[in-house]
C-alpha positions in Angstrom: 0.0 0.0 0.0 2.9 2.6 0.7 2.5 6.2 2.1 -0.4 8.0 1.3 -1.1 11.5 2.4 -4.7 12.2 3.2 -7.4 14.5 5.2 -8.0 13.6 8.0 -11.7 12.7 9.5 -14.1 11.8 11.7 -13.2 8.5 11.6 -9.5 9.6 12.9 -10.7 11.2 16.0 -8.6 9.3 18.5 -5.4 9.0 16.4 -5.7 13.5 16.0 -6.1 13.6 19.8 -3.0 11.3 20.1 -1.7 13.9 17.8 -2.2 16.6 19.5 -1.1 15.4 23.3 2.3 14.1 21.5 2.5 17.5 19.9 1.8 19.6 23.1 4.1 17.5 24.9 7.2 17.7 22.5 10.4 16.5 24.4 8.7 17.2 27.8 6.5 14.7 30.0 3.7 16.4 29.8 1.6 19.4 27.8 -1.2 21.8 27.8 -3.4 19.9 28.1 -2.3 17.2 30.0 -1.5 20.2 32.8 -4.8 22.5 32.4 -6.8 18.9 33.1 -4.6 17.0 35.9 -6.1 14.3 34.9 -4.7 10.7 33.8 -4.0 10.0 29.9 -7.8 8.1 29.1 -9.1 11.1 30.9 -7.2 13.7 28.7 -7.5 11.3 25.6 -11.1 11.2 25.9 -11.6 15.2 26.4 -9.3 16.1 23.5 -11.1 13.9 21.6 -14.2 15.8 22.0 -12.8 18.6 21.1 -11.2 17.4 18.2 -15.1 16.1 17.0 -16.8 19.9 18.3 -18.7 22.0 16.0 -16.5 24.5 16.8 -13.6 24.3 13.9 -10.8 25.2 16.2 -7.1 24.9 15.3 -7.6 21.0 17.0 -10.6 20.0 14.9 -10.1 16.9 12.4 -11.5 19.0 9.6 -8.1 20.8 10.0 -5.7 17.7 10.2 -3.4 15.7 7.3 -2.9 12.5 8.3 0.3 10.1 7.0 -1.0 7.0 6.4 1.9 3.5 6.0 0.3 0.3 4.6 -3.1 1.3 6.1 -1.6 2.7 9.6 -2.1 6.4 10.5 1.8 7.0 11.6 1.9 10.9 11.7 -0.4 14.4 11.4 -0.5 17.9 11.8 -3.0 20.6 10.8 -3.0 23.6 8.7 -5.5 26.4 8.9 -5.4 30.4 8.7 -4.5 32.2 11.8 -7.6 34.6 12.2 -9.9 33.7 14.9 -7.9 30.3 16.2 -7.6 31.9 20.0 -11.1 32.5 19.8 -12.2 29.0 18.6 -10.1 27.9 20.7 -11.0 28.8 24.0 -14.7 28.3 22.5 -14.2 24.6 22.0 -12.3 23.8 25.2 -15.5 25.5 26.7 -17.7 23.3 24.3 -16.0 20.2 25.5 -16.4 21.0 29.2 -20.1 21.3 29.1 -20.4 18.2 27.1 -18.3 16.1 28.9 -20.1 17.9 32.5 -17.4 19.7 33.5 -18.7 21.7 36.8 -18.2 25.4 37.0 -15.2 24.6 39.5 -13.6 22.2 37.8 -14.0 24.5 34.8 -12.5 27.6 36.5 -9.2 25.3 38.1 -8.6 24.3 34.5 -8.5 27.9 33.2 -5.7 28.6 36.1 -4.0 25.7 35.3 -3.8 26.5 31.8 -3.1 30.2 31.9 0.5 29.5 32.5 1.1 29.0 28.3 -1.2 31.9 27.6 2.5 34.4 26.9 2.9 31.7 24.2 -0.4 31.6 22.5 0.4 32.3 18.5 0.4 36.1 18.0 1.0 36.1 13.9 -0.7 38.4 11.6 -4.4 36.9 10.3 -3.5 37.0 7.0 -0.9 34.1 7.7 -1.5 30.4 7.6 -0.5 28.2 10.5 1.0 24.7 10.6 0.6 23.3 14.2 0.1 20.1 16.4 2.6 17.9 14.5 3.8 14.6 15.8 5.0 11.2 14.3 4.3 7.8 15.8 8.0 6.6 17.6 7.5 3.3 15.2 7.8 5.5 11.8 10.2 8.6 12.8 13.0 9.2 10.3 11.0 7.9 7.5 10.4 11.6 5.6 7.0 11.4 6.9 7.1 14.6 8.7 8.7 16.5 5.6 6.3 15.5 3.2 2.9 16.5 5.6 4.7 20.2 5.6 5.1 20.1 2.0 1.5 19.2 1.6 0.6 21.8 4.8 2.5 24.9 2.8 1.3 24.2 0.1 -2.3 23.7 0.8 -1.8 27.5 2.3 0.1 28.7 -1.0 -3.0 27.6 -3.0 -5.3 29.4 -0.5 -3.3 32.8 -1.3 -1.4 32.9 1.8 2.2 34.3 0.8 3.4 33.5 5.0 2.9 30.3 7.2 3.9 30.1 11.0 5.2 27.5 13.3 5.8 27.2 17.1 7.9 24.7 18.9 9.6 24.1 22.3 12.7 25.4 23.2 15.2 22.9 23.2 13.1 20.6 21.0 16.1 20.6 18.5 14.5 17.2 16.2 11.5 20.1 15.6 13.6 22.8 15.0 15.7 21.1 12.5 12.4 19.3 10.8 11.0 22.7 10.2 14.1 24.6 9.0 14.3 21.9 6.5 10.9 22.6 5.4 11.9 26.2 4.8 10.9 28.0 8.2 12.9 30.8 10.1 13.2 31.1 13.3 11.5 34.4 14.5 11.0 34.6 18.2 11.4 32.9 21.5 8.3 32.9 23.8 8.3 32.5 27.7 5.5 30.8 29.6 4.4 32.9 33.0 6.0 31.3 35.9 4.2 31.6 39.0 4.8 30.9 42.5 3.0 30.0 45.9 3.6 31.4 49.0 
């Protein structure tokens, strides 16, 4: 069957919130969402999910994914979608997901502080750029040009759409990213803290 390169969809739901939690967490344990929720990974699988399958077409829903496909396997992903309005969507299909998964108003308010801590890093590009975000690769099928040929198709899915810039975030110190993306023609621009906080 050999690599195909495909959109992504309903059907994929769980293999894009996979996606994502990999993407979040980079080189590190854990990621956004894994620290707004505190909860364990069939917890936070389960709530990304639903946000993945929301009406709301935030920069996580499926509608926005490529998927990599070997011999019938989905082995890596990543979306692509303008930049206008993905905070907003954002943050209105995390909300989404909480009232449909009965998230209480307390629960609901702890994740926001929990969260808030990444909110310094948030993309802040113009809106007339396209953005390429939440990419990961399957450990099984790293080092196979997987990731390279998504970005290709990412850019230029965003080229044909009339967009002349696309962004990128990753962590710092996540050198395998950094290097993946250069080679797909990106420069680096800016480095982003998160707010630290502290308790008395």
């Amino acid at each position: 069957m050999g690599t195909v390169i495909r959109q992504a969809s309903a059907e994929d739901a769980d293999f894009i919130a996979w996606t994502i939690l990999a993407a979040q967490r980079g080189h590190r344990p854990r990621g956004w969402f894994d620290i707004a929720l505190d909860r364990g990974e069939p917890d936070s699988l389960t709530f990304v999910r639903q946000v993945v399958l929301s009406p709301i077409r935030s920069w996580w829903h499926v509608a926005h994914f490529v998927v990599a496909e070997v011999d019938g396997v989905c082995a890596a992903a990543l979306c692509a979608l303008p930049v206008d309005g993905t905070i907003a969507a954002a943050r209105a299909a995390v909300d989404d997901a909480m009232v449909a998964l009965g998230f209480d108003a307390e629960e609901r308010g702890a994740f926001g502080q929990r969260g808030a801590y990444a909110r310094n890093c948030w993309m802040r590009g113009e809106d007339d750029d396209w953005i390429v975000e939440h990419v990961a690769t399957r450990s099984g099928y790293r080092g196979r040009g997987l990731m390279a040929a998504l970005l290709a198709h990412a850019l230029a899915a965003g080229a044909r759409n009339g967009y002349k810039r696309a962004q990128i975030t990753f962590y710092i110190g996540n050198d395998a990213a950094e290097r993946s993306y250069a080679r797909a023609g990106f420069r680096f621009a800016e480095e982003r803290n998160a707010i630290r906080t502290s308790r008395s």
